[in-house]
C-alpha positions in Angstrom: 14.2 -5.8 28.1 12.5 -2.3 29.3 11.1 0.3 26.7 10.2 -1.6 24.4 6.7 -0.7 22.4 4.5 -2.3 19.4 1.5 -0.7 17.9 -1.0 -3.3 17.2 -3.0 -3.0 13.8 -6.4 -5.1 13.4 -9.1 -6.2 11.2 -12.3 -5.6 13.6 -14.6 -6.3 11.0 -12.9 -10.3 11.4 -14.4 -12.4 14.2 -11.3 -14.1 14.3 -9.3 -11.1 14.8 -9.9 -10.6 18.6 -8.8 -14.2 19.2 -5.3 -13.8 17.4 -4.7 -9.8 18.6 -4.8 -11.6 22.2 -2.6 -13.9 21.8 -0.2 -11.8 20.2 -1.2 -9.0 23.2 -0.4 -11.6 25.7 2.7 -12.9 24.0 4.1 -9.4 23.9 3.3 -8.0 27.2 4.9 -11.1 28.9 8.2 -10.4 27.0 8.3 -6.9 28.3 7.1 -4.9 25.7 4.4 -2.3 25.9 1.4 -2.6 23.2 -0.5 0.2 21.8 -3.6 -0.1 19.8 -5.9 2.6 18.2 -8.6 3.5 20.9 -11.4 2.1 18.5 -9.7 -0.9 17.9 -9.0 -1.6 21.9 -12.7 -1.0 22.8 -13.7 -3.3 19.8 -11.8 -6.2 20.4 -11.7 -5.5 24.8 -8.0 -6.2 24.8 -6.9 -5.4 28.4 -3.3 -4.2 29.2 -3.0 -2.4 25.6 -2.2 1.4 25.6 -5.1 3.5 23.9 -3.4 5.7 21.4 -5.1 8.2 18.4 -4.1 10.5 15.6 -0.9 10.1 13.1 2.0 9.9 16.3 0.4 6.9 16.9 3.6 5.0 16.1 5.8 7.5 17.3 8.9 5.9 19.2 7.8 2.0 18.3 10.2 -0.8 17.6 7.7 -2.2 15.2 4.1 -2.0 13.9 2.2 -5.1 13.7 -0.7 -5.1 10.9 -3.2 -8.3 11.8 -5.6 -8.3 9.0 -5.5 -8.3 4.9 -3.5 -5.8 2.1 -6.4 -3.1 3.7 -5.2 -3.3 7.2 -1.5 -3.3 6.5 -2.0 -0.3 4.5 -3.6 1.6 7.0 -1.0 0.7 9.4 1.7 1.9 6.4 0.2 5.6 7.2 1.1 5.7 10.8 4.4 3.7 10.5 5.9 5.4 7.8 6.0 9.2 9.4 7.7 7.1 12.4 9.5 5.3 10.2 8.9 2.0 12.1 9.2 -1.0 10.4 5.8 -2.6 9.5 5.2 -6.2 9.6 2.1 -8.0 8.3 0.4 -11.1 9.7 -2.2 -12.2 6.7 -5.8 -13.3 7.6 -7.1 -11.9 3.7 -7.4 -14.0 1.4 -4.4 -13.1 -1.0 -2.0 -10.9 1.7 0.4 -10.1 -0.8 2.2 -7.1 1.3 1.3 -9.6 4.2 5.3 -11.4 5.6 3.3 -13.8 7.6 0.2 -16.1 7.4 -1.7 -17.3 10.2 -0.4 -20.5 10.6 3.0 -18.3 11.7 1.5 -16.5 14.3 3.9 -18.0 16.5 7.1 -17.7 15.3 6.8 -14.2 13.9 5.8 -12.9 17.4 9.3 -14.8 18.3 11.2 -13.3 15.4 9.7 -10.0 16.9 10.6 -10.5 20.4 14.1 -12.3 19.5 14.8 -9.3 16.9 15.0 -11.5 14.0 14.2 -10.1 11.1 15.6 -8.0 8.4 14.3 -4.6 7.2 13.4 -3.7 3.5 12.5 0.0 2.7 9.8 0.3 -0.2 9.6 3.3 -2.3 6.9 5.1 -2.3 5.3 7.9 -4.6 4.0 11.6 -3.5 1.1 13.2 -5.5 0.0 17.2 -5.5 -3.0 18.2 -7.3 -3.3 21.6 -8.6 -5.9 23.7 -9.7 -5.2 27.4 -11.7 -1.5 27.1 -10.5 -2.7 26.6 -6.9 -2.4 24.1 -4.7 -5.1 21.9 -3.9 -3.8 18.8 -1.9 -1.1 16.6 -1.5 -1.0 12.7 -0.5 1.3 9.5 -0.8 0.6 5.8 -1.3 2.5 2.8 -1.0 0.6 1.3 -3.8 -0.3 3.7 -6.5 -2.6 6.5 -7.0 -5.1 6.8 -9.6 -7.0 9.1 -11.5 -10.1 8.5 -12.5 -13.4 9.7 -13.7 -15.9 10.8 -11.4 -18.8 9.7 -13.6 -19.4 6.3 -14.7 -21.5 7.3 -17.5 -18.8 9.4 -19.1 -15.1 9.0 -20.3 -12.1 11.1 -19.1 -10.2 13.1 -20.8 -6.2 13.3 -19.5 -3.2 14.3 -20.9 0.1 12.4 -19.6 3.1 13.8 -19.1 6.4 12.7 -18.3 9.5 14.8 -17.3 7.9 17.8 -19.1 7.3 16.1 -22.3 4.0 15.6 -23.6 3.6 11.4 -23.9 0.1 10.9 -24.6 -3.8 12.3 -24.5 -6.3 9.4 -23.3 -9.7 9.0 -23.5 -10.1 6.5 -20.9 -11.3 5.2 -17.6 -8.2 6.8 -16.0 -4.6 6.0 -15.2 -2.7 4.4 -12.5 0.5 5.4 -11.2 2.4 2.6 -9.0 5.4 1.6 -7.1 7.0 -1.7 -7.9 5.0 -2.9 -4.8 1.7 -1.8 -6.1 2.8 -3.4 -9.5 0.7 -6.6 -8.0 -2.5 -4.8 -7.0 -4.7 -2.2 -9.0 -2.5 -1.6 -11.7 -2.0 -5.4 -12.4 -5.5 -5.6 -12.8 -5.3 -2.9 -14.9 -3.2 -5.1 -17.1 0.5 -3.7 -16.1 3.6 -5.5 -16.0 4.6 -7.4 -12.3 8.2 -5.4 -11.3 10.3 -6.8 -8.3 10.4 -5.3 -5.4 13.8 -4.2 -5.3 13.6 -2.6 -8.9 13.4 1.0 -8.6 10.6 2.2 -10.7 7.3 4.3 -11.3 4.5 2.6 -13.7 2.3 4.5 -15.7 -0.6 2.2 -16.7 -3.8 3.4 -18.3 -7.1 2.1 -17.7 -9.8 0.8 -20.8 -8.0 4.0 -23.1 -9.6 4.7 -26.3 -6.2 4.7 -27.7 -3.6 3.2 -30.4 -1.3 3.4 -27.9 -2.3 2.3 -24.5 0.6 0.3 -23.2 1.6 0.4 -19.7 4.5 1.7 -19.1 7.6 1.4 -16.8 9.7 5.3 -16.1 12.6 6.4 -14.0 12.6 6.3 -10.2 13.2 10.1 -10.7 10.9 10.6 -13.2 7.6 13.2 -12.9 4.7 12.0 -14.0 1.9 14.6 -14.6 -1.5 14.3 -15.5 -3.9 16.6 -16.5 -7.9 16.4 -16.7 -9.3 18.1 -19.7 -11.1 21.5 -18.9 -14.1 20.1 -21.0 -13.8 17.0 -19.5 -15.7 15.6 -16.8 -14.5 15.8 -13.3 -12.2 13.3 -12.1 -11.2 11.7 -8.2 -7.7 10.6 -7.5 -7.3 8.2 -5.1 -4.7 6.9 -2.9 -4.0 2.9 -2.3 -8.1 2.7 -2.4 -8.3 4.4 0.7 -8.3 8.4 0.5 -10.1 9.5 -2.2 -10.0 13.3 -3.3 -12.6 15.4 -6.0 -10.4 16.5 -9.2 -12.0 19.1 -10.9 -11.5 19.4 -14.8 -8.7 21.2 -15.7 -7.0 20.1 -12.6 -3.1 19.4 -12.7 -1.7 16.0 -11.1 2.0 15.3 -10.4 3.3 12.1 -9.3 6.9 11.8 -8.3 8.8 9.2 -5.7 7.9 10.0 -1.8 10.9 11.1 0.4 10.0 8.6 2.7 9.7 4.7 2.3 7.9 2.4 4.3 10.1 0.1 6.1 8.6 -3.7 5.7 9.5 -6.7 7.8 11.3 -9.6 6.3 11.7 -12.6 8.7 13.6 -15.1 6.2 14.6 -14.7 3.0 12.4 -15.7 -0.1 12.9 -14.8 -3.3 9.5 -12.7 -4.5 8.9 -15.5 -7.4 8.0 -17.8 -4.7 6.2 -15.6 -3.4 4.4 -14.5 -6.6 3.8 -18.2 -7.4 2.0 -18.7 -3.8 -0.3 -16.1 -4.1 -1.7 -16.2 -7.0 -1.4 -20.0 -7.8 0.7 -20.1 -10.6 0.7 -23.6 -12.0 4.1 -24.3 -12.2 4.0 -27.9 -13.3 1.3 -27.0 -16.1 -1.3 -29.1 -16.9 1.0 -32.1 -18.1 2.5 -32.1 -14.3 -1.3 -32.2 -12.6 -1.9 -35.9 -11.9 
């Protein structure tokens, strides 16, 4: 078939990575299709035949995105698929991989799922953040995960006041808060101590970090809920950051609002499996409990 394209996502920083981004490079170009990769990412791994692309169109006009690496690299490929709205689909070689569809071991088959068009298409929500500062606007972001606001000092506690729809909830003095999707429920704000959600529940979490609080529960709000924070003005200064990867100055008195993104990201499914499964196989839940263990 003519016209087909895949952007290639890596993990240069992976010795191993060059190995399995050829073979997949070689498996793709002989069924037709034409493979971009980020122009750092070709010259690092010196994959010949691959189409040098740059800048957020990277994934303009691709049948899928391919992310080769850990929950980092899939990510990162999340922020050029999702303005193409290609679907996204993760190959893990992390250690955990939870956003990952395929391990290693699958390389094979998922590049024939790809090539045979056999997969099915989930859309994740995401959320939108704005900051504001004196009723101006400052900067705006998304994440797939969650976004966090956090102090900016270790040495000092934040002060933030949480809103939701437009009604006071709480004031924390705390290490920050975490807002997260039902994806995201498994990374920073599970650490944090928040509930797990399924995926297909639609949902924002609210989940404070190390508060200084009676009531510092994590909590679980509207898909069409607002959240809004707000960093005391005789607080310390604050950073909010976005799935760990782009991280913004908060000044005090700042003004953070967190509601659902317009657009998903579109993740690849290649055979159904129901998400306690996978919840079980990646963090080693011990089913059988210590009775079963022999």
């Amino acid at each position: 078939m003519s016209g087909r394209e895949a952007l290639l996502v890596t993990h240069t920083g992976r010795r191993d990575c060059a190995d399995h981004a050829r073979a997949i490079t070689a498996d793709l170009l002989k069924a037709g299709f034409t493979v971009r990769m980020a122009n750092d990412e070709m010259l690092a791994l010196e994959l010949p035949g691959v189409v040098p692309v740059a800048g957020p169109s990277a994934a303009d006009g691709v049948e899928i995105v391919l992310a080769l690496g850990g929950d980092g690299t899939l990510l990162r490929a999340a922020e050029m698929a999702r303005p193409a709205k290609a679907p996204l689909l993760g190959i893990n070689l992390g250690k955990v991989g939870f956003l990952a569809e395929a391990e290693i071991d699958d390389l094979d088959h998922a590049v024939r799922c790809v090539v045979d068009g056999a997969y099915t298409v989930d859309e994740r929500l995401t959320v939108e953040v704005a900051v504001e500062q004196d009723g101006l606007p400052v900067l705006r972001s998304w994440a797939l995960n969650e976004v966090s606001v956090e102090k900016g000092a270790r040495e000092r506690m934040l002060e933030l006041l949480v809103e939701v729809d437009g009604r006071s909830l709480s004031r924390y003095g705390c290490d920050g808060v975490v807002c997260a999707t039902p994806t995201g429920s498994t990374a920073y704000a599970f650490s944090a101590g928040g509930p797990v959600v399924w995926p297909e529940v639609e949902a924002l979490l609210v989940v404070p970090i190390s508060a200084h609080a009676l009531f510092s529960r994590a909590l679980v709000t509207a898909p069409t809920s607002t959240i809004t924070i707000t960093v005391d003005p005789y607080t310390t200064s604050a950073v909010a950051c976005c799935d760990g990867r782009r991280v913004f100055d908060v000044a005090a008195g700042a003004v953070v609002t967190v509601r659902r993104g317009e657009l998903p990201v579109r993740v690849v499914r290649l055979h159904p499996q129901p998400f306690t499964d996978r919840l079980v196989a990646k963090f080693g839940l011990p089913v059988d409990g210590w009775r079963g263990s022999a």
